[in-house]
C-alpha positions in Angstrom: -6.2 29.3 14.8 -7.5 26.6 12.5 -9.6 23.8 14.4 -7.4 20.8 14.1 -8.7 17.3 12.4 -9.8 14.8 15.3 -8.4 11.4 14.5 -8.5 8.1 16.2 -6.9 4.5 15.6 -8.3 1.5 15.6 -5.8 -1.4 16.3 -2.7 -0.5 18.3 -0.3 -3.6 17.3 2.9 -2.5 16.1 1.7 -0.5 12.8 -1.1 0.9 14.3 1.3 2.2 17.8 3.1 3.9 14.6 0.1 5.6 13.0 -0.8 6.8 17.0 2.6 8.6 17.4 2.8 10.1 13.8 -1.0 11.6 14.6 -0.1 12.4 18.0 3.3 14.5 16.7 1.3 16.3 14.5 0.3 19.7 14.7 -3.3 20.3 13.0 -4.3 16.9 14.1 -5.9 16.2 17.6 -5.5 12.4 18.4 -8.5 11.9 20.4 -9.3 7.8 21.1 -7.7 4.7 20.7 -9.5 1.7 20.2 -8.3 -2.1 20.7 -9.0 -5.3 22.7 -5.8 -5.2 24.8 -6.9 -3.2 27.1 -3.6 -3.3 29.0 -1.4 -2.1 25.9 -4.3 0.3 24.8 -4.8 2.4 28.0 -0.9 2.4 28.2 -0.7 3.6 25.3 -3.5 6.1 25.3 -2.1 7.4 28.3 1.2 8.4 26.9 -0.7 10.5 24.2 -3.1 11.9 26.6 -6.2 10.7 24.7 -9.4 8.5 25.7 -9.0 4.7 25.1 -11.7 2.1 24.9 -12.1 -1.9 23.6 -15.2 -1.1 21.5 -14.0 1.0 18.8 -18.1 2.0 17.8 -17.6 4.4 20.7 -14.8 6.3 18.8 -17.4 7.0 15.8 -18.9 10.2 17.1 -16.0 11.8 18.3 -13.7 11.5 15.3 -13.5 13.2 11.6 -10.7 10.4 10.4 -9.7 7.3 11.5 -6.8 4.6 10.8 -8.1 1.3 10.5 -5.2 -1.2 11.8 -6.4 -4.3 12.0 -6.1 -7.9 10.9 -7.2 -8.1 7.3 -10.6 -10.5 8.1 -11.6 -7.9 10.2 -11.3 -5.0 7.6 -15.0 -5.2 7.0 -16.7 -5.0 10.1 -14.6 -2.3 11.2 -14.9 0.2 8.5 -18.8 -0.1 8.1 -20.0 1.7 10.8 -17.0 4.7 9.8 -17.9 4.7 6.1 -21.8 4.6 6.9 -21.4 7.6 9.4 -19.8 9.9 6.2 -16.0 9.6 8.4 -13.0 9.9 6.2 -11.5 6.7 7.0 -7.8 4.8 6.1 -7.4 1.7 5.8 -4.5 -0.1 5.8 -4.1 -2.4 2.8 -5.3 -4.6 1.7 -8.6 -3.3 1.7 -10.4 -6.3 2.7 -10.6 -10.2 3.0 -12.4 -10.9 -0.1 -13.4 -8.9 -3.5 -17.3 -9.1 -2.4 -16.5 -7.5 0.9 -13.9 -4.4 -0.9 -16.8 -3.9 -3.4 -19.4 -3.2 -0.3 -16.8 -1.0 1.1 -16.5 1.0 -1.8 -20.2 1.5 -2.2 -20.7 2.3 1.2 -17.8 5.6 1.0 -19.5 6.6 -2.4 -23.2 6.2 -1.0 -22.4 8.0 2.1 -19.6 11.0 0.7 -17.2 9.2 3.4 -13.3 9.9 1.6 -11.8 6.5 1.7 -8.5 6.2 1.3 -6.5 2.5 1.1 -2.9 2.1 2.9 -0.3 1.4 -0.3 2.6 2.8 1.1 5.0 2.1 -1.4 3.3 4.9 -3.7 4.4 7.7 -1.2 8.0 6.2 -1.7 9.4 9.7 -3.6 11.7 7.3 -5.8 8.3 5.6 -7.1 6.7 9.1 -7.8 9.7 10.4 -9.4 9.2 7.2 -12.0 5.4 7.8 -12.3 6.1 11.3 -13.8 8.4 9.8 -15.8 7.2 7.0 -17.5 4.4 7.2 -20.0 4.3 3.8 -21.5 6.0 1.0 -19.2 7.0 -2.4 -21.8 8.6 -4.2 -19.0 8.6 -4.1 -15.2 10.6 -6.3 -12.8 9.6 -6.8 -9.4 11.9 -8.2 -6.2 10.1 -8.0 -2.7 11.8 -10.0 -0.5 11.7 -10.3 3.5 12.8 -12.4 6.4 10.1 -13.9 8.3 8.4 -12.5 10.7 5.4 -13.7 13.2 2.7 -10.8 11.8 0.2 -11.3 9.3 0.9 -15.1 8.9 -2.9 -15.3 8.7 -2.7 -14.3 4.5 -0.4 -15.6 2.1 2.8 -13.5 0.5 0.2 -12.3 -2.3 -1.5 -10.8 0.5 0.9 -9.8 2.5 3.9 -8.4 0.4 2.7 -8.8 -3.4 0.2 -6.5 -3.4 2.1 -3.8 -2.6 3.6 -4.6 -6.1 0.3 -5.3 -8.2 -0.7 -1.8 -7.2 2.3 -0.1 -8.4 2.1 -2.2 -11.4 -1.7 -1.1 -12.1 -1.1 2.5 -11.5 1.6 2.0 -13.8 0.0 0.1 -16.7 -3.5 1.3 -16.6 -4.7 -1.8 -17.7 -6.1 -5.3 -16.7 -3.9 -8.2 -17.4 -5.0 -10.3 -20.0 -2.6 -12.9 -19.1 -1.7 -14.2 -15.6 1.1 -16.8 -14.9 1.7 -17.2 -10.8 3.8 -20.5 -9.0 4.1 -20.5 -5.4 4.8 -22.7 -2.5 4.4 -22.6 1.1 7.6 -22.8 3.5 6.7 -21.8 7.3 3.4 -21.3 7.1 -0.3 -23.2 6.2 0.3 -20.3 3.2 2.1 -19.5 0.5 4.9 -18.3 1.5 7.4 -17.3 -1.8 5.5 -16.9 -5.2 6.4 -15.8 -8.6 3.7 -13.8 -10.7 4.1 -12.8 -15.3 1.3 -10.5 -16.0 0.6 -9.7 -19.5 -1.3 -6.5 -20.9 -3.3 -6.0 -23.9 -0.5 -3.1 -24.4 2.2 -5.3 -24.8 3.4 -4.7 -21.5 4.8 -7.1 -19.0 5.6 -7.5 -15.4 7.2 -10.0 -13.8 6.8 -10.0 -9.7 8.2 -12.0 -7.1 7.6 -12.0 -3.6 9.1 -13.9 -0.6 8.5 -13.7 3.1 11.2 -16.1 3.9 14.4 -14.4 2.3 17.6 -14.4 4.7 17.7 -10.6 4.0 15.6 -7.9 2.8 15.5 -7.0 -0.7 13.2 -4.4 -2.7 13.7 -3.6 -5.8 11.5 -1.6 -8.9 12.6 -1.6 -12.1 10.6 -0.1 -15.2 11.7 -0.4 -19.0 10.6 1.7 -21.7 11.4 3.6 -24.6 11.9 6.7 -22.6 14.9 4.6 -21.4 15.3 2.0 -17.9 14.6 2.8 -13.9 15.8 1.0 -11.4 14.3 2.2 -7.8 15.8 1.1 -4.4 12.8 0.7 -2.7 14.5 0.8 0.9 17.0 3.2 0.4 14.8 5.5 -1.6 17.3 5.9 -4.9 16.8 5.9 -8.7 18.7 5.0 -11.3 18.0 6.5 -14.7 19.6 5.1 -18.0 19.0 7.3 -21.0 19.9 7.5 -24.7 22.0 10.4 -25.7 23.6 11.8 -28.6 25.3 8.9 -31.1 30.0 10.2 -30.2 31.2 11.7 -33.7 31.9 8.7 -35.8 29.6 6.0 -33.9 26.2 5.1 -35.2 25.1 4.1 -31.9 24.3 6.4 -28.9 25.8 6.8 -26.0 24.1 5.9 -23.1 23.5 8.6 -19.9 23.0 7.5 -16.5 21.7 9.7 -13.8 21.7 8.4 -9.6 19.4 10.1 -7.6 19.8 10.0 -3.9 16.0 11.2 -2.2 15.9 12.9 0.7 14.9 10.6 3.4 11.3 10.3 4.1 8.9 8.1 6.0 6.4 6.9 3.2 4.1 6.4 6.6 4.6 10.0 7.1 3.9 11.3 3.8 0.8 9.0 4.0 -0.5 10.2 6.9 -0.3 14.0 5.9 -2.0 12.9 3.0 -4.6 11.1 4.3 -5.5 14.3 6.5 -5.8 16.5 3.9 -7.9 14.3 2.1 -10.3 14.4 5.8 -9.7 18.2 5.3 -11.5 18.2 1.7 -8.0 19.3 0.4 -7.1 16.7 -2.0 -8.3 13.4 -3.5 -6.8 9.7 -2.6 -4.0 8.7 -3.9 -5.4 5.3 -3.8 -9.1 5.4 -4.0 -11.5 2.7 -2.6 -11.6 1.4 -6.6 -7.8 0.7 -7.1 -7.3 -0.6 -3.4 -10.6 -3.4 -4.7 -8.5 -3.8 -8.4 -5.7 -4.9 -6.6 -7.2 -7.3 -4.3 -9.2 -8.7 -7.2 -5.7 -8.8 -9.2 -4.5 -10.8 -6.3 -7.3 -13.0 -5.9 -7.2 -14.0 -9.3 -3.3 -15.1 -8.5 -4.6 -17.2 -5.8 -7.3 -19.1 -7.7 -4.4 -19.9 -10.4 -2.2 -21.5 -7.8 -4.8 -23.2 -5.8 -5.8 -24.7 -9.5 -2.4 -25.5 -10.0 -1.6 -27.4 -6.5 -5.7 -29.6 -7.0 
């Protein structure tokens, strides 16, 4: 029997309570420690899953091979140090840190210590997204709609932050390039943050994208659509479907193709699931990120710049 991978979880609000019970349903993964300051919903937890439980998470660090990192994003830094410095294959959910200066330490710290680092974009396990990145070779224009009702978690970041980014690393894992153009608006609604905000990125390829994002939508709206001369995609983010417009064969008599549309309907799969799998295998030395340390810091530093063009905007 093969020894299974010892994982523990660091931050049990509500996405980190999901990571605990995907790890804990797992088969060739051993959930051994929880860590978080709520003591009370930590040892409740903990006990469910028949693990250990603990408020200082540096206790987890030598009895773990992988760990989830689930915490508020200005913590990011001080929590992954330690696992990165110590060679542990860590995830963390995006983004990967407060500021650029801290992602860029992080980074160094995985390479210098051979620690797999793995950053939490979900959206690229969505199988609708893959489907399009085997697709497309040469994006011209991408359209962008992520739009949520307001809830009371991460209010401490802006929608760039929070939602956006999501979208400006689909975009770069698109593209493959750096934008050489940036137009962003936003405004604040609810929060001290911006709340809705509109981004045009331009590439040296000709390529655009054009991204909104909005945390204060009376519904929930995702969409993904990609443009290129292999033909259009349009992705359902939430319901996991793919439209794909073609051109065919010009009808007898017509100059002008006809055009062929294909629906595809995904099985349904939890992109956290997927993730999680992933991220084991990648603690098991059996495949690479799917979004390394590097892209998690190029989106951040994407999003920063968005953020310095607004604040110059509003001053």
């Amino acid at each position: 029997m093969s020894k299974k991978t010892r994982v523990g979880v660091v931050g049990v609000g509500y996405l980190g309570q999901i990571h605990a019970k995907i790890y804990h349903e797992m088969d060739n993964v051993e959930l051994v420690m929880l860590a978080d300051t709520d003591q009370d919903t930590v040892s409740k937890l903990a006990e469910s899953y028949g693990c250990e439980c603990t408020s200082n998470y540096l206790e987890m660090i030598d009895k773990v091979d992988a760990v989830s990192i689930v915490v508020p994003t200005s913590l990011h830094y001080d929590v992954a140090q330690p696992f990165l410095e110590a060679g542990i294959a860590t995830l963390m959910e995006k983004p990967i840190a407060a500021t650029v200066d801290e992602a860029r330490k992080l980074v160094d710290l995985a390479a210098q210590n051979e620690a797999p680092f793995l950053i939490g974009h979900l959206e690229r396990y969505n199988p609708a997204l893959r489907a399009v990145a085997n697709k497309v070779a040469e994006p011209k224009y991408i359209e962008v709609h992520r739009l949520g009702t307001f809830v009371e978690r991460a209010t401490d970041v802006d929608v760039i932050t929070d939602l956006m980014i999501h979208d400006l690393d689909l975009v770069l894992s698109l593209v493959d390039e750096e934008p050489e153009n940036v137009q962003a608006i936003g405004s604040s609604v609810i929060t001290d943050h911006v709340d809705l905000a509109n981004v045009r990125l331009g590439f040296p390829s000709g390529a655009v994208a054009n991204i909104t994002a909005s945390r204060v939508s009376n519904k929930r709206f995702r969409r993904f659509r990609v443009f290129g001369p292999e033909g259009y995609y349009g992705v359902n983010l939430m319901d996991q479907e793919l439209d794909i417009v073609t051109k065919g064969e010009p009808p007898e008599g017509s100059e002008f193709p006809d055009l062929e549309v294909e629906h595809i309907k995904f099985d349904a799969e939890q992109p956290l699931q997927v993730e999680l799998a992933h991220f084991i295998e990648v603690a098991e030395g059996k495949a690479m990120p799917m979004v390394t340390g590097l892209q998690g810091l190029r989106a951040l530093q994407l999003a920063e710049k968005i953020q310095r063009i607004m604040r110059d905007s509003i001053s």
